[in-house]
Steps between C-alpha positions, in 0.01 A plus 500: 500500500452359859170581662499680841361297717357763752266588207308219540350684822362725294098479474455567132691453149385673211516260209490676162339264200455617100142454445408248256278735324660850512869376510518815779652468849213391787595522813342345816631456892502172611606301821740310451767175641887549444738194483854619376473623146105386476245700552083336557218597524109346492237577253162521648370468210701241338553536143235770452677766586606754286839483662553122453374514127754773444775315606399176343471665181870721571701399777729749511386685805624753783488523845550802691549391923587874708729675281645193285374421221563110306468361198342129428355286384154320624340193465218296665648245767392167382787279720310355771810544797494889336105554543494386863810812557368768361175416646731467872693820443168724464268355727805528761554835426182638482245330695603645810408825449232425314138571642292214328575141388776443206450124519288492181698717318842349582351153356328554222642841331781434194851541614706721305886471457716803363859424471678814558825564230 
């Protein structure tokens, strides 16, 4: 299924993990970077979160952008060329409307990669 790409204007995704412990549905909204049938996004708190320890342990995932809704599967970007795009895509995107400063975030939070199906 080709990805819309006027959806990638949209300022949240809703990413739906299993949890590791439950094996039940958790939801969270998310910003997020589209590139074609890719989907990333940047974990403040790298590998801690509960959202990035879901998917590690299952990464079958969904992701719900407007009214369409995708499934994938995620994984932590580890390719160096990768990294630096995801990192481009969402700093782009959102640090103009942002009020503060994303530059710490946008270098040192874990990039996450779902592959959408």
């Amino acid at each position: 299924m080709a990805v819309d790409p006027s959806l990638a204007s949209e300022s949240y995704c809703y990413l739906t993990t299993t949890g590791r412990m439950s094996g039940e549905p958790r939801e969270i909204e998310i910003w997020f970077g589209l590139d074609g049938d890719t989907l990333y996004m940047l974990s403040g708190g790298r590998d801690r979160s509960d959202w990035v320890k879901n998917l590690i342990r299952e990464p079958k995932v969904r992701v719900r952008i407007a009214d369409r809704t995708f499934a994938g599967h995620a994984r932590i970007v580890s390719a160096e060329d990768e990294d630096a795009r995801a990192r481009h895509l969402l700093l782009e995107k959102y640090s103009p409307g942002y009020g503060g400063d994303l530059s710490e975030w946008g270098q040192t939070a874990l990039p996450v990669a779902v592959d959408l199906d």
